[in-house]
N, CA and C atoms as an extended XYZ file, in Angstrom:
417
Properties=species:S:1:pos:R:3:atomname:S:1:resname:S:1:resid:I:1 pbc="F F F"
N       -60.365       83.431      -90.497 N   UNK     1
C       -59.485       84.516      -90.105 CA  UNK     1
C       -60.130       85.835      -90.541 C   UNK     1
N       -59.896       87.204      -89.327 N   UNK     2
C       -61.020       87.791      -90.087 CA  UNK     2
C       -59.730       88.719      -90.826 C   UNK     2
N       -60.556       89.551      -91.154 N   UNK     3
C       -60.338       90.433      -92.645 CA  UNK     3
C       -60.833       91.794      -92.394 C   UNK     3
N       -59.515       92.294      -92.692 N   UNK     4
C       -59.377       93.566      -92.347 CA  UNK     4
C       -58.852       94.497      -93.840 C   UNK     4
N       -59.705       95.624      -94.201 N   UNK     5
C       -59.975       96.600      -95.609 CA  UNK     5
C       -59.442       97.357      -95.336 C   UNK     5
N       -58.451       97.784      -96.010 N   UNK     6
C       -57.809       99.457      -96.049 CA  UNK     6
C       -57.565      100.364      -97.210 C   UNK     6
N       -58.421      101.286      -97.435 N   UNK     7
C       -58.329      102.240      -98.164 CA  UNK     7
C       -57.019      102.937      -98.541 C   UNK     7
N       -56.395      103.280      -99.189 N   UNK     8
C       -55.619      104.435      -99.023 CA  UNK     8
C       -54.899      105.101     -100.340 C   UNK     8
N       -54.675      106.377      -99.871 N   UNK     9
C       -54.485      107.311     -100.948 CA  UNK     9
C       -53.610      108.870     -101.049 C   UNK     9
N       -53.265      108.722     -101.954 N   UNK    10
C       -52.141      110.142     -101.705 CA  UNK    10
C       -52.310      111.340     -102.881 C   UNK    10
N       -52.037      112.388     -102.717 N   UNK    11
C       -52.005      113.163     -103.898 CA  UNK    11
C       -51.086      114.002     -103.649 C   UNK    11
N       -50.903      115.261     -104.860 N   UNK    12
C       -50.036      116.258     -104.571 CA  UNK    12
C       -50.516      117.103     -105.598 C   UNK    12
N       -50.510      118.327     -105.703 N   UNK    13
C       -51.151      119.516     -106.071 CA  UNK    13
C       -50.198      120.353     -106.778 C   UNK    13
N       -50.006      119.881     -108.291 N   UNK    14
C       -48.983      120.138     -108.764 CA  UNK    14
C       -48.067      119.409     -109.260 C   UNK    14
N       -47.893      118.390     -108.644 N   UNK    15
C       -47.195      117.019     -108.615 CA  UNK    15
C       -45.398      117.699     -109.163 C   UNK    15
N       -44.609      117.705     -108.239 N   UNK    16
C       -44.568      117.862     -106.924 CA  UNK    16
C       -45.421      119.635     -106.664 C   UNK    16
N       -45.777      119.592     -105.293 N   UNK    17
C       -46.450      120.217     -104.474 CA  UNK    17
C       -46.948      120.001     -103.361 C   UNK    17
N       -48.161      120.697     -102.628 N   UNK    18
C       -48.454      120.245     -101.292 CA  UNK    18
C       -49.242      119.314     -101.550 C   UNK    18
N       -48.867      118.367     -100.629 N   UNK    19
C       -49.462      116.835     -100.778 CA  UNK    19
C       -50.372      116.314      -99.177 C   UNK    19
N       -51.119      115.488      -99.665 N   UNK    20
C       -51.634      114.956      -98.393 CA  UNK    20
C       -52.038      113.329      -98.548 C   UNK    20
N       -52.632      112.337      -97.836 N   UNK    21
C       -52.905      111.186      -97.546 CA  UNK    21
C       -53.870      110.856      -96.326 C   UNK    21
N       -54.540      109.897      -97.337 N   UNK    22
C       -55.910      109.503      -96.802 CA  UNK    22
C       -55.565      108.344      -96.448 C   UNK    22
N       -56.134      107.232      -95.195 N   UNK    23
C       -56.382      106.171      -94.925 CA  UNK    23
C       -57.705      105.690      -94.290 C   UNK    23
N       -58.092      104.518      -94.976 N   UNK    24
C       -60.280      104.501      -94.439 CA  UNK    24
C       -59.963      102.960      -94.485 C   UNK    24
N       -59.991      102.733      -93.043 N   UNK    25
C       -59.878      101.004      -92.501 CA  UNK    25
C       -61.041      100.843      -91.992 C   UNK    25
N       -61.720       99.411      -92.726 N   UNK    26
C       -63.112       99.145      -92.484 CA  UNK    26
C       -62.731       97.691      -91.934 C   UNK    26
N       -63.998       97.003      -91.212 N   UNK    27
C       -63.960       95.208      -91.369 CA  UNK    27
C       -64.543       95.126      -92.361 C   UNK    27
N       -64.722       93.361      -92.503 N   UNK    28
C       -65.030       93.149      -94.138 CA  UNK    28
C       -66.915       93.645      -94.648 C   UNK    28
N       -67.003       94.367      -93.009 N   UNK    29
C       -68.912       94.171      -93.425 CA  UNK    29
C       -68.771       95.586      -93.649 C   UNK    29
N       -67.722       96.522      -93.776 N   UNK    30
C       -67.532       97.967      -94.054 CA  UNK    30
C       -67.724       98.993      -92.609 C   UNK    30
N       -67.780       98.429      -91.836 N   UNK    31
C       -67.831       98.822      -90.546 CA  UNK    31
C       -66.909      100.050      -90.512 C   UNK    31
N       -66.629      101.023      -90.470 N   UNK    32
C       -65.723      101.626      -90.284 CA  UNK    32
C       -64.548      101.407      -88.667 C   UNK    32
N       -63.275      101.570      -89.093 N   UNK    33
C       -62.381      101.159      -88.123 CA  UNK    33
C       -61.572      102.533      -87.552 C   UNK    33
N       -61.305      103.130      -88.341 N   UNK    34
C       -60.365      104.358      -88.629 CA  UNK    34
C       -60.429      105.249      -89.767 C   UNK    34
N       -60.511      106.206      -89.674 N   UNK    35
C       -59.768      107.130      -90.452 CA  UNK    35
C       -59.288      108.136      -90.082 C   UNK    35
N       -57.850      108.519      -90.808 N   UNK    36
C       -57.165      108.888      -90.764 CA  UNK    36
C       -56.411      110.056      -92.117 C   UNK    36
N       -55.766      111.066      -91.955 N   UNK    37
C       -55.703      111.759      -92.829 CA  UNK    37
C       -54.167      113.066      -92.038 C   UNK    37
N       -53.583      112.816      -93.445 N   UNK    38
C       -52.149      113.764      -92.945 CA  UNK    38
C       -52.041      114.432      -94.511 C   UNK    38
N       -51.316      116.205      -93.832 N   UNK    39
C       -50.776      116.419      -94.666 CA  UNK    39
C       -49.088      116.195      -94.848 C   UNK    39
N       -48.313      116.421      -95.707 N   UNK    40
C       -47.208      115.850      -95.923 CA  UNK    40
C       -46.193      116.638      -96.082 C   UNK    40
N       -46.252      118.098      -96.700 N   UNK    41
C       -45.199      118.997      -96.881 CA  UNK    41
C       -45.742      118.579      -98.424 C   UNK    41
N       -44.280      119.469      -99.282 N   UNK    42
C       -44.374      119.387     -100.666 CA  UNK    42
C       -43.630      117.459     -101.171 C   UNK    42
N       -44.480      116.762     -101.902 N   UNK    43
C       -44.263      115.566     -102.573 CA  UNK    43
C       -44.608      115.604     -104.027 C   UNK    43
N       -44.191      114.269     -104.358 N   UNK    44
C       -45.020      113.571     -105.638 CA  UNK    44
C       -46.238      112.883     -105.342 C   UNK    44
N       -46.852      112.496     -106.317 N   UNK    45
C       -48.022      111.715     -106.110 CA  UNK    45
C       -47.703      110.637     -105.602 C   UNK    45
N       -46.508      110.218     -106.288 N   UNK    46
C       -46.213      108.725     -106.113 CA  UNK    46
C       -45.521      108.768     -104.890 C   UNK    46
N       -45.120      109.686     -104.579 N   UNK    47
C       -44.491      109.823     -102.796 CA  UNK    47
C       -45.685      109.911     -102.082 C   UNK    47
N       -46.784      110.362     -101.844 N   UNK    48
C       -47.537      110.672     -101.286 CA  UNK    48
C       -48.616      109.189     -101.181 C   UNK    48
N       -48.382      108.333     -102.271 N   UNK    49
C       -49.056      107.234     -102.740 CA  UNK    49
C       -48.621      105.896     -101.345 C   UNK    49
N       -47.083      106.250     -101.584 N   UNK    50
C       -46.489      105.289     -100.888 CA  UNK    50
C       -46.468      105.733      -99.349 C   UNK    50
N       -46.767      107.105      -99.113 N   UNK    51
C       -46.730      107.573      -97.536 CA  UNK    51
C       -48.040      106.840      -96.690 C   UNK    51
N       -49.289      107.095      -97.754 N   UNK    52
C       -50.203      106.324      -97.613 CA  UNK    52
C       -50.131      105.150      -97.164 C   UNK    52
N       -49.515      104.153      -97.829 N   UNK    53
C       -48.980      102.611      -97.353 CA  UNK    53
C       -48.845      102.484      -96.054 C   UNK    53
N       -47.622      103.380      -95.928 N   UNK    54
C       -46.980      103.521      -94.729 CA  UNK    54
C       -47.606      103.678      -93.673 C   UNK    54
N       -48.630      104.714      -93.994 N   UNK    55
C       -49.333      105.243      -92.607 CA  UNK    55
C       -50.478      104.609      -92.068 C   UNK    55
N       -50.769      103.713      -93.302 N   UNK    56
C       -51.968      102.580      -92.883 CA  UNK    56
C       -51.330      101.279      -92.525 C   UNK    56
N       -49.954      100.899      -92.475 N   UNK    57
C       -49.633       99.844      -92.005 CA  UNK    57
C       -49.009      100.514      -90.118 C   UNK    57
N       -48.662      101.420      -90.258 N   UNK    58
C       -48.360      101.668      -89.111 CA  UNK    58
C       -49.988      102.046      -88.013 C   UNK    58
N       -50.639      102.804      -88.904 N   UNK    59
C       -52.034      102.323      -87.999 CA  UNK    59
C       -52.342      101.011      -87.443 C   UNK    59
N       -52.853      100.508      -88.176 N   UNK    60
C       -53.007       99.019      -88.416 CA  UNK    60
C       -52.016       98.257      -87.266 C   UNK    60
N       -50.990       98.288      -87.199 N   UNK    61
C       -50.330       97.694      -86.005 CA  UNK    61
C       -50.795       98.683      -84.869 C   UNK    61
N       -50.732       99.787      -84.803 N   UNK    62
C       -51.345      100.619      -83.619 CA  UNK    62
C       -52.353       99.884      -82.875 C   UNK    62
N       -53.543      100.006      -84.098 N   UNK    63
C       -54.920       99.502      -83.555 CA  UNK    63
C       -54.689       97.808      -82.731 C   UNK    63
N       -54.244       96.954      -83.940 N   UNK    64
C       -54.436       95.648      -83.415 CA  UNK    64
C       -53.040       95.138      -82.985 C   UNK    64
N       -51.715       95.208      -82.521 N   UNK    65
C       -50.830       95.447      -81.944 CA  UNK    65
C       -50.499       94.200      -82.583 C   UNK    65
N       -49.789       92.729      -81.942 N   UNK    66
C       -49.034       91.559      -82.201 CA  UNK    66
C       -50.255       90.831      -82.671 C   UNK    66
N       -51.860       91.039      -82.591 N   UNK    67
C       -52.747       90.578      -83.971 CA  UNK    67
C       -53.003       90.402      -85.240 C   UNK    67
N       -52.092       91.284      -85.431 N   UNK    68
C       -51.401       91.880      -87.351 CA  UNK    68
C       -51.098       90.327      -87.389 C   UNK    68
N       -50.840       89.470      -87.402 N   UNK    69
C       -50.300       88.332      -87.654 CA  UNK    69
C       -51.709       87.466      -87.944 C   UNK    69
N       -52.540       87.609      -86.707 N   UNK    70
C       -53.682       86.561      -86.577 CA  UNK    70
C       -54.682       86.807      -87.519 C   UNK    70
N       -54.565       88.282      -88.567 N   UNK    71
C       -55.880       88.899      -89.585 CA  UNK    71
C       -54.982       88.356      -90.364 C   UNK    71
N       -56.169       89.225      -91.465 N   UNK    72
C       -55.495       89.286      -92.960 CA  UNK    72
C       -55.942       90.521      -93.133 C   UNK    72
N       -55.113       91.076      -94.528 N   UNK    73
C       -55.084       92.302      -94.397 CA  UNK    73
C       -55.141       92.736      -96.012 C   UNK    73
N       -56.317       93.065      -96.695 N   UNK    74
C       -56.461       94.124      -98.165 CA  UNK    74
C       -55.963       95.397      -98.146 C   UNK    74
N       -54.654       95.491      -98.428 N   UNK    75
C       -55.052       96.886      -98.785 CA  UNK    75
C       -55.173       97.562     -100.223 C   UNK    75
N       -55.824       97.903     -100.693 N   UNK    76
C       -56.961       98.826     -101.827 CA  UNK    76
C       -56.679       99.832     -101.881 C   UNK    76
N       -55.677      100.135     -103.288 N   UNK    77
C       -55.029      101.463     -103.463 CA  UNK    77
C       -55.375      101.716     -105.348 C   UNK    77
N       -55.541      103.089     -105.234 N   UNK    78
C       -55.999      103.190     -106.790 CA  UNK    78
C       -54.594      103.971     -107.270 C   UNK    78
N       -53.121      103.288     -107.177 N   UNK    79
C       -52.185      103.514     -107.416 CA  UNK    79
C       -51.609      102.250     -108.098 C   UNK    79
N       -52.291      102.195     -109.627 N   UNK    80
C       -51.735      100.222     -109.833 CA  UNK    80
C       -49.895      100.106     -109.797 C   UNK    80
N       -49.111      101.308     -110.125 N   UNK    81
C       -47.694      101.614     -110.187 CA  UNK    81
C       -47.267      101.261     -108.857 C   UNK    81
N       -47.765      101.544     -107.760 N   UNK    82
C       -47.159      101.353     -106.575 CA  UNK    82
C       -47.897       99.912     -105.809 C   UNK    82
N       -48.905       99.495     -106.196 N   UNK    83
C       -49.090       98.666     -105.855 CA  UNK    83
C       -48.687       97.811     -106.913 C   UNK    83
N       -47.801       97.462     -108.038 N   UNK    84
C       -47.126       96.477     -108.484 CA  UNK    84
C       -45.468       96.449     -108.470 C   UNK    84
N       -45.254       97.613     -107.899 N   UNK    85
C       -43.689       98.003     -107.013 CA  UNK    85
C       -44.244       97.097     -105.510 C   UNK    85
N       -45.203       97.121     -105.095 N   UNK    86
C       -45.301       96.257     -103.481 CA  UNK    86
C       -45.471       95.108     -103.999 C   UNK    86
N       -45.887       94.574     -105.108 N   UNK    87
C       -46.097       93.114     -104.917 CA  UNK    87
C       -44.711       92.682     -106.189 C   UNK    87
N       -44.123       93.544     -105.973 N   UNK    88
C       -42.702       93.143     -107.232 CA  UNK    88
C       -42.787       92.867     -107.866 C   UNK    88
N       -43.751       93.468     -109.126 N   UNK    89
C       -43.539       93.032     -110.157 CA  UNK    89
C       -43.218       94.738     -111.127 C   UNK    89
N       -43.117       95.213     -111.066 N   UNK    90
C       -42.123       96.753     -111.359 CA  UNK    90
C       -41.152       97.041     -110.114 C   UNK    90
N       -40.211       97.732     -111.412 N   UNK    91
C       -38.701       97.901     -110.320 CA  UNK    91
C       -39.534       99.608     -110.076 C   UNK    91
N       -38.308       99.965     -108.466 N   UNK    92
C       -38.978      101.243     -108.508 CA  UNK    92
C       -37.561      101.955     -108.861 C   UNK    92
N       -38.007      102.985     -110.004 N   UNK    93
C       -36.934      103.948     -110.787 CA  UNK    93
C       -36.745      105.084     -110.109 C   UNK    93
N       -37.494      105.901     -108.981 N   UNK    94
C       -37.348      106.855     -108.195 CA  UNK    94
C       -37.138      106.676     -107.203 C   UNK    94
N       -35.541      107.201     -106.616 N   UNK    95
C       -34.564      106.774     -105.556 CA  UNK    95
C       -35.649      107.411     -104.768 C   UNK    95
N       -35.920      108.228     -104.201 N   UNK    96
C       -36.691      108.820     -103.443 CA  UNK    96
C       -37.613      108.147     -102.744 C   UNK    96
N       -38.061      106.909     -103.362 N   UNK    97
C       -39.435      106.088     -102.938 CA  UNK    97
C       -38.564      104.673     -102.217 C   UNK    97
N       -37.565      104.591     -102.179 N   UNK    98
C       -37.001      103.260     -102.325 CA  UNK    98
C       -36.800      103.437     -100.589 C   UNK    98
N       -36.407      103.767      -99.734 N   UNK    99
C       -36.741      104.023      -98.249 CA  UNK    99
C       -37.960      103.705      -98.011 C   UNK    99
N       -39.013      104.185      -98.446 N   UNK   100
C       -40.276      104.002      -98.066 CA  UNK   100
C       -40.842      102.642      -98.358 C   UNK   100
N       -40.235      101.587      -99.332 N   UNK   101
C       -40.619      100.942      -99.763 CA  UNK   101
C       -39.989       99.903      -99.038 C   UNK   101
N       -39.190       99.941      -98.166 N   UNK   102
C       -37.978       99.393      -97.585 CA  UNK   102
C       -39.122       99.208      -96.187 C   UNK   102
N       -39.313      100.356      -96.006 N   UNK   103
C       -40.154      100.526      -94.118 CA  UNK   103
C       -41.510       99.644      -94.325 C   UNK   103
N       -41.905       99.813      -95.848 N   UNK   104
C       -43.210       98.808      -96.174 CA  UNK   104
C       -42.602       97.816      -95.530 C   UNK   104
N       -41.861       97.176      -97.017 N   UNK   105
C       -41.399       95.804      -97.112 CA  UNK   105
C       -40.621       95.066      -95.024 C   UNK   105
N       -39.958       95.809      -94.106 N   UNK   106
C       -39.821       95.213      -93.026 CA  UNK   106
C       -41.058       95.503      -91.904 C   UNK   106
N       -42.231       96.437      -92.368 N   UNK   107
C       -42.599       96.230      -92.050 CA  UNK   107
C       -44.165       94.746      -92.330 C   UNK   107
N       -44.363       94.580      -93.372 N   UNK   108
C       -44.863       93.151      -93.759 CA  UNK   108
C       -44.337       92.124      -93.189 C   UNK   108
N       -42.751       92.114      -92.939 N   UNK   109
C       -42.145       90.624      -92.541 CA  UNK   109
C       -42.466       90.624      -90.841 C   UNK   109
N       -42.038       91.679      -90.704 N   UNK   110
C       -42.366       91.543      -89.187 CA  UNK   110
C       -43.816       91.572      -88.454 C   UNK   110
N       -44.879       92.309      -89.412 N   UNK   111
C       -46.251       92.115      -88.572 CA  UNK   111
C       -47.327       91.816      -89.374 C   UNK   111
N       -47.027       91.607      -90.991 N   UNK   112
C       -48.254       91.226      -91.439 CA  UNK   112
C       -47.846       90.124      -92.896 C   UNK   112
N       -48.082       88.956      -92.370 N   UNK   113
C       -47.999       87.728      -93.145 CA  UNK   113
C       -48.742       87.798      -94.134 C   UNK   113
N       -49.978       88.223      -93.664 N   UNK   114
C       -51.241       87.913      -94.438 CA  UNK   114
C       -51.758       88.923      -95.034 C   UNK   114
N       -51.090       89.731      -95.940 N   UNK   115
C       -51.493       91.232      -96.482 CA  UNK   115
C       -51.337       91.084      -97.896 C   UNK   115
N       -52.292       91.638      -98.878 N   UNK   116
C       -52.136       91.463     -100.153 CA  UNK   116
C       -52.670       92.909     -100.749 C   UNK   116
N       -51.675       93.551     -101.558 N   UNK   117
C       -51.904       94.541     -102.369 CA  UNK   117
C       -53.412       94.934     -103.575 C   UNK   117
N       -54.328       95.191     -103.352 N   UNK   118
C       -55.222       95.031     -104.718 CA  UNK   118
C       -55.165       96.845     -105.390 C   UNK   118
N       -55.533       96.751     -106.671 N   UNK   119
C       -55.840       97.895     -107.592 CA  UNK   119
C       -57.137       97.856     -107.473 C   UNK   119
N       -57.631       98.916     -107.384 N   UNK   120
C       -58.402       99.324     -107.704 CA  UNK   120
C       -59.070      101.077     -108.109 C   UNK   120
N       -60.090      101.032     -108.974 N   UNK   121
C       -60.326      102.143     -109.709 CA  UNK   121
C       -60.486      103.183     -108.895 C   UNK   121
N       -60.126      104.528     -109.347 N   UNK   122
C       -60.538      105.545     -108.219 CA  UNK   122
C       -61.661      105.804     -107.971 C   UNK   122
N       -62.818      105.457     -108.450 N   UNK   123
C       -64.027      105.569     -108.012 CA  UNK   123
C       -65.012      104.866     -106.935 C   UNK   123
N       -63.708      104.031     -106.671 N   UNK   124
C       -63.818      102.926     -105.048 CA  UNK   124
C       -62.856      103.133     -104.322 C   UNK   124
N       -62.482      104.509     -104.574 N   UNK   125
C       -61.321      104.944     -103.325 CA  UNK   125
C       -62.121      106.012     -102.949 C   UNK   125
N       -63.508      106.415     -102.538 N   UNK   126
C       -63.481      107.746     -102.329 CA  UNK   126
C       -63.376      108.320     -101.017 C   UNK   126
N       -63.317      107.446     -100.234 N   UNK   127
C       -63.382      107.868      -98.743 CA  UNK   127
C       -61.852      107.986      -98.242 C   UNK   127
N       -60.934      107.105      -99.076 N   UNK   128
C       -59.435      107.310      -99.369 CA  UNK   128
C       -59.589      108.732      -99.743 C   UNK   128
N       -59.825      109.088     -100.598 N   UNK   129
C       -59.447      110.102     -101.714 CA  UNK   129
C       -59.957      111.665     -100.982 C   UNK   129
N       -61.206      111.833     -100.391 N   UNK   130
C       -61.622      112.489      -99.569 CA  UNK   130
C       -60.886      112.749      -98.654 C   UNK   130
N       -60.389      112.181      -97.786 N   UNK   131
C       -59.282      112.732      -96.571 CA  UNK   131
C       -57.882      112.979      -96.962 C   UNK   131
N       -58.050      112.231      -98.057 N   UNK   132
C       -56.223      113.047      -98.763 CA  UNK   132
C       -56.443      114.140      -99.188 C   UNK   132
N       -57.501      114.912      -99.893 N   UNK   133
C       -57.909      115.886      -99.879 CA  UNK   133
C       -58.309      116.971      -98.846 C   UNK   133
N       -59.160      116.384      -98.016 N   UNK   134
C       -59.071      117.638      -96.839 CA  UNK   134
C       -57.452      117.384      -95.840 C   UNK   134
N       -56.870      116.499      -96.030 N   UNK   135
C       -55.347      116.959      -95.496 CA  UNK   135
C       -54.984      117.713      -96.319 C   UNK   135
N       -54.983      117.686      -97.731 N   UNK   136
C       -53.992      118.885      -98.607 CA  UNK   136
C       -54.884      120.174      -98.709 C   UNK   136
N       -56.151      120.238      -97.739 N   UNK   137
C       -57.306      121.667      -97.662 CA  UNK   137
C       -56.499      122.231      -96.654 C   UNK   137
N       -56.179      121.800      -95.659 N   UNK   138
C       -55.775      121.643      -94.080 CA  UNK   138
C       -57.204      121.516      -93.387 C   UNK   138
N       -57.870      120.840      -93.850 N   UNK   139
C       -59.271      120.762      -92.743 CA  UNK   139
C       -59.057      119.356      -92.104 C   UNK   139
């Protein structure tokens, strides 16, 4: 089954402030697939963390439509807080995030079986981290 990499990443400038989000979807040989990059208005990090999620799972069905089922799916976030709120093992304490976490969570049941949360360090997010940045440049 193949295997599909997704970067992604959020910040905010100020925390809260103007925020933006990066997403860098590769295949597993690093091929590049997409990228993608929004700014957000004023957020938290951790809002901006989880918009990220969002916007790479809704890519992700874009690109490969009712296939989301037939991959598997990494996604690689240097947010270990929000990626152990997605795989439930922290409650999330900020009402604010709990919608977003909701649009994750139906969206997993409905198009991606095969998706697993990993941590990782920010120094293997940089192509994440780069377009969350030029979204919060406006470039």
């Amino acid at each position: 089954m193949e295997t599909i990499i997704t970067f992604t990443d959020g910040g905010a400038r100020g925390n809260p402030g103007p925020a933006g989000v990066g997403v860098y979807i590769t295949k597993e040989d690093g091929q590049l697939v997409r990228e993608v990059k929004q700014a957000i208005g004023n957020a938290t990090n951790n809002f901006a963390e989880y918009y990220a999620v969002m916007l790479a799972l809704q890519t992700l069905k874009q690109i490969f439509g009712k296939d989301t089922k037939e991959k598997c799916f990494e996604m690689r976030l240097d947010s270990e807080l929000v990626k152990k709120q997605l795989n439930g093992e922290y409650q999330i304490k900020e009402p604010g995030l709990v919608p977003m976490f909701i649009e994750i969570h139906n969206l997993r049941v409905s198009s991606f079986p095969n998706i697993i949360f990993t941590h990782i360090p920010r120094e293997k997010n940089k192509e994440a981290d780069r377009l969350a940045n030029e979204a919060m440049d406006g470039k």
